[in-house]
N, C-alpha and C positions, 0 to 999 in steps of 0.2 A: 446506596447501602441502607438498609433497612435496619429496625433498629428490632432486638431479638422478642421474642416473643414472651408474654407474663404468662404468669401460671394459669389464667382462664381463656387465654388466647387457642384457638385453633391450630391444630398443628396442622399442616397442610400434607395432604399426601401427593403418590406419585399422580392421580390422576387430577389434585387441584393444579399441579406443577404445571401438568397437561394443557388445563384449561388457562392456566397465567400463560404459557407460550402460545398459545393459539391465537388468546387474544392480543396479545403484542404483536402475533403476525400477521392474524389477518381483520381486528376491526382497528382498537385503537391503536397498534402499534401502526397499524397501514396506515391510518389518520394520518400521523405524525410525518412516518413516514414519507409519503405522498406531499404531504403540503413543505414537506424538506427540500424533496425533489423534484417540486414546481417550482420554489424561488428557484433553486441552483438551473433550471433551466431555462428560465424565463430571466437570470442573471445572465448565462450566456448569450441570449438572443440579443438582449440591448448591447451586449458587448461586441457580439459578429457585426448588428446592425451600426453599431459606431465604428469603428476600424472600415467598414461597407463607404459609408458615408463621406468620413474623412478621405479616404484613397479617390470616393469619385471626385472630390470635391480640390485635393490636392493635388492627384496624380494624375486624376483624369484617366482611373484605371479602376480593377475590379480587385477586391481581397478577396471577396468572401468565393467567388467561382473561378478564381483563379489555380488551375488543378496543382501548379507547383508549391503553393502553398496549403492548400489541402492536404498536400503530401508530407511538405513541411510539419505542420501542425503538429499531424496524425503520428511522426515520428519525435517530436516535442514530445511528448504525452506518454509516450514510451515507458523511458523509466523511472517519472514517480509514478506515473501508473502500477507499475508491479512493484515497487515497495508499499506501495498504497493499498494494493490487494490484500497483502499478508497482514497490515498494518489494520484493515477493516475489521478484521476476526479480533483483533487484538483489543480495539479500542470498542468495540462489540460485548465483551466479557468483561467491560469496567478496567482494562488496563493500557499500558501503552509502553511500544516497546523503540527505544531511541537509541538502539544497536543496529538497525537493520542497515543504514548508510554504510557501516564497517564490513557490517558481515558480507554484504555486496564487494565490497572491497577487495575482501580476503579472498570470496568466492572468484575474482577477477584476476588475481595474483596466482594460484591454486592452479588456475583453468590452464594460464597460461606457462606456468614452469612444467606442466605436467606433459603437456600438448608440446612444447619446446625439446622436452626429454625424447619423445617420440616420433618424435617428425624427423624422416630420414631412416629410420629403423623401422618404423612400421607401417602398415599398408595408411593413409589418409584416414579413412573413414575409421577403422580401430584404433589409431591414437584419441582421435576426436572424441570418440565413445567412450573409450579408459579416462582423458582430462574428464569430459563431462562428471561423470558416474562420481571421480574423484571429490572434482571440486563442488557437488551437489553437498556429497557427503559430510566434508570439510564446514560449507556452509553451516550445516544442519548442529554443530557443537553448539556453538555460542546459543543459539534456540534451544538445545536442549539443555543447556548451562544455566538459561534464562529462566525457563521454566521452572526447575527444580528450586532455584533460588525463592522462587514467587510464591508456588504452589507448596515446595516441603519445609522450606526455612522461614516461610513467612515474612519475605524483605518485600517493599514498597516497591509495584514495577518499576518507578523511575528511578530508586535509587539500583535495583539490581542491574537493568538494561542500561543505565549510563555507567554501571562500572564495567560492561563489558563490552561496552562502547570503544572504552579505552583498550580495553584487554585485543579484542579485534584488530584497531586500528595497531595495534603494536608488533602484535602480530604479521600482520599485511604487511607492515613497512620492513619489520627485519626479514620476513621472505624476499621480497623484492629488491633486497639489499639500499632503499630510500629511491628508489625511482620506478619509473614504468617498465614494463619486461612485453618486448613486441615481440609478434607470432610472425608466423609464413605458412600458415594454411591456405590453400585456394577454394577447399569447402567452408570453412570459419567465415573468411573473405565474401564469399556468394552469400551467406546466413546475415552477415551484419548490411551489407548492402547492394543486394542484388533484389530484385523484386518477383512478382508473380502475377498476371493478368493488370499490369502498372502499379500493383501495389506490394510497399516495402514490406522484405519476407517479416523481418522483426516487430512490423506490424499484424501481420496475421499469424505469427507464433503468439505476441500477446493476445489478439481476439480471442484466441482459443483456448490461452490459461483463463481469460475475462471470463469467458462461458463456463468453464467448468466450477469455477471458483465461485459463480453465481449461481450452480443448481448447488454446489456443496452447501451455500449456505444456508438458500432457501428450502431445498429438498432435502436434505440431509438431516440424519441425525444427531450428527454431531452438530450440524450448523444449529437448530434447533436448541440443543444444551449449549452455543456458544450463546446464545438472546436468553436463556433461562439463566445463566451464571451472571450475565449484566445487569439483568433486571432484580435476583435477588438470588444471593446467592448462599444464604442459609437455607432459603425453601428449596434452592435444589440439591445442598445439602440432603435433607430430611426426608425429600423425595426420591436421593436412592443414587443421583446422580455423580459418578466419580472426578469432582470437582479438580481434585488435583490432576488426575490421567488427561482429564482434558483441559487444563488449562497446560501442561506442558507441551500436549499436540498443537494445538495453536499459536504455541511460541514456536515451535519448531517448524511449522507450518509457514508462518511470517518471513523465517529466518530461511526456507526453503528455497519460499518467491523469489527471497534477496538475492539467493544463490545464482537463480535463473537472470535475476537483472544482470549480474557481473558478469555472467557467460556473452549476452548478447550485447553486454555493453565492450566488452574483450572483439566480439566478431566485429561489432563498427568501427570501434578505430584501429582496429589488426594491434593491438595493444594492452596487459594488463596493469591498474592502476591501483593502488593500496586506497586511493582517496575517490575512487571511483563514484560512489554514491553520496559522500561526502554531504553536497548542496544540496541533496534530494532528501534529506531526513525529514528540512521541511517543508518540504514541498507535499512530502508524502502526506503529512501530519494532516495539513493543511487541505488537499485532497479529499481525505475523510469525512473533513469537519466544514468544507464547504459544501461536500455533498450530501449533507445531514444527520450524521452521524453525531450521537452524544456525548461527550465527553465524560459522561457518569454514566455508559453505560447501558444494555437494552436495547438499544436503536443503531439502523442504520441500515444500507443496504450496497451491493458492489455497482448496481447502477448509479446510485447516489454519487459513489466512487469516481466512478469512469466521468460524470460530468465534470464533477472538482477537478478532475485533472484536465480534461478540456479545457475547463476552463483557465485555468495556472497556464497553459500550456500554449493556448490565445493571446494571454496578457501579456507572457514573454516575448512572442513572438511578433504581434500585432506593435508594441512598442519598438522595437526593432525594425519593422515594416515602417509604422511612420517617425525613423529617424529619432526616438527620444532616447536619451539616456541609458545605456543598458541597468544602471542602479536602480532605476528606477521603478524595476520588475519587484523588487526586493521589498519598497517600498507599498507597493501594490497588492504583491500577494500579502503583504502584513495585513492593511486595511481590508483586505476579506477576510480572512481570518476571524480577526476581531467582530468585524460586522454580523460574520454568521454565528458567533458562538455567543452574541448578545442575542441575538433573534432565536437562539435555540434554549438558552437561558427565560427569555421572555415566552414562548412559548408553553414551558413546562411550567412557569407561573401561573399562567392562563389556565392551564390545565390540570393547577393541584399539586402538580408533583414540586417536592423538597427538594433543591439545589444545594442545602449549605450542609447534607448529613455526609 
């Protein structure tokens, strides 16, 4: 946050606005960027190559080329991955939004009372379509509940998105009357765990939100005013840009993704669950911010993304593999965390920019 301009100050226009996001995208913000997204992958290399190491050495066996756990992994990664996606925009624009775990929730609850209504009255593939469409829709409140909070009332994201944290979760729970609500679809069934040329369908549904979600941000316009609203968001005030319109699309956006988690997280276990996402808020978080993304805002990228969550997603799993404590993931992904938002801290020291405004 920048601090407002004195009366001899420049006022910037739409086309300095221009030249402040160009540069955040492609010299110094690529800087940043890019050196975010060498540790996060030069962090998972040591990490593939230790879990590599340990299995020959204890198992006498291979992690890292071993295809069931590849597969593994790759399904791990899943769904903070896609709360992590909506979660990138968010925490890109200077905010952060700590509903999405719920709204996934809700979105999982939604899918499956709807889909439950329909099955047996309707042809398969049109109930499927009608829950989806439904429970997308459903999703998308609380995101735009969020927004409007943020962007017209002027509440703190964390204070708006944790009271509809609750409001979600409350939700979720009295549809589902406090427990899970299971399906009996045979195409949901095939969508959550059937695969395609060996690979699980639920991972190449996600590839393909990954990529569009990653030219939205890069290529796009709106992605572009979501790095202009992080990086400062009076100049893009003054430059023209509809701060509030899009800071509500990008909650709703977030809350979209979430949607989609809870759909694909309902197809794998043939089950909706109010707490679905639950553990994944920070996992999501966490995701973002190890794949270098700033907590103040300006920076960050969906590939950045995709590593964070590889990575989260190794650690779990790799610890499991050699036998340690399942707590002890917890413990783990904390210490990254931490680790990366001192190094992204120290970084912008390095480089000038203000952390305490």
């Amino acid at each position: 946050m920048s601090e407002p301009p004195t009366a001899n100050s420049k006022l910037p226009t739409a086309n300095h606005l221009d030249e402040l996001v160009t540069e955040r995208t492609t010299w110094a913000g690529s800087v940043r960027s890019t050196a975010a997204s060498m540790r996060a992958w030069i962090f998972l290399f040591f990490l593939l190559v230790g879990f590599e190491v340990w299995a020959q050495l204890v198992y006498h066996t291979t992690f890292l080329f071993n295809p069931f756990n590849a597969a593994s992994i790759a399904v791990f990664t899943v769904a903070p991955l896609l709360l992590a996606l909506g979660q990138t925009f968010v925490v890109i624009s200077g905010g952060i939004d700590l509903s999405v775990g719920f709204t996934m929730g809700l979105a999982a609850v939604v899918f499956s009372k709807i889909l439950n209504i329909g099955t047996g009255v309707l042809w398969d593939p049109l109930s499927l379509l009608i829950a989806t469409v439904v429970a997308l829709l459903a999703s998308m409140v609380p995101g735009l509940i969020n927004g409007l909070l943020i962007a017209k009332l002027r509440v703190p994201p964390f204070i708006g998105t944790l009271g509809m944290y609750g409001v979600a979760r409350g939700v979720a729970y009295l549809m589902a009357g406090g427990t899970t609500v299971p399906i009996s679809n045979p195409i949901v069934s095939f969508i959550g765990n059937g695969s395609f040329l060996s690979i699980p369908i639920v991972v190449l549904i996600t590839i393909v939100l990954t990529l569009a979600m990653m030219f939205t941000l890069s290529q796009s316009r709106f992605g572009r005013h979501v790095y202009a609203i992080g990086g400062n968001r009076q100049a893009s005030l003054r430059a023209g840009i509809n701060v509030s319109r899009n800071t509500i699309a990008l909650y709703m956006l977030a809350a979209l993704i979430a949607g989609i988690g809870g759909i694909l997280y309902t197809a794998r276990f043939t089950a909706g669950a109010p707490q679905a996402g639950e553990t994944l808020l920070l996992d999501s978080i966490a995701a973002v911010v190890i794949g270098g993304a700033s907590l103040f805002g300006g920076s960050g990228t969906i590939t950045g993304t995709v590593i964070g969550a590889l990575i989260i997603a190794v650690i779990q799993y790799g610890l499991v593999f050699v036998n340690v404590e399942p707590f002890w993931q917890f413990v783990a992904v904390g210490v990254v965390i931490i680790i990366s938002v001192l190094v992204d801290q120290t970084q912008k020291q390095l480089s000038g920019v203000r952390t305490d405004e």
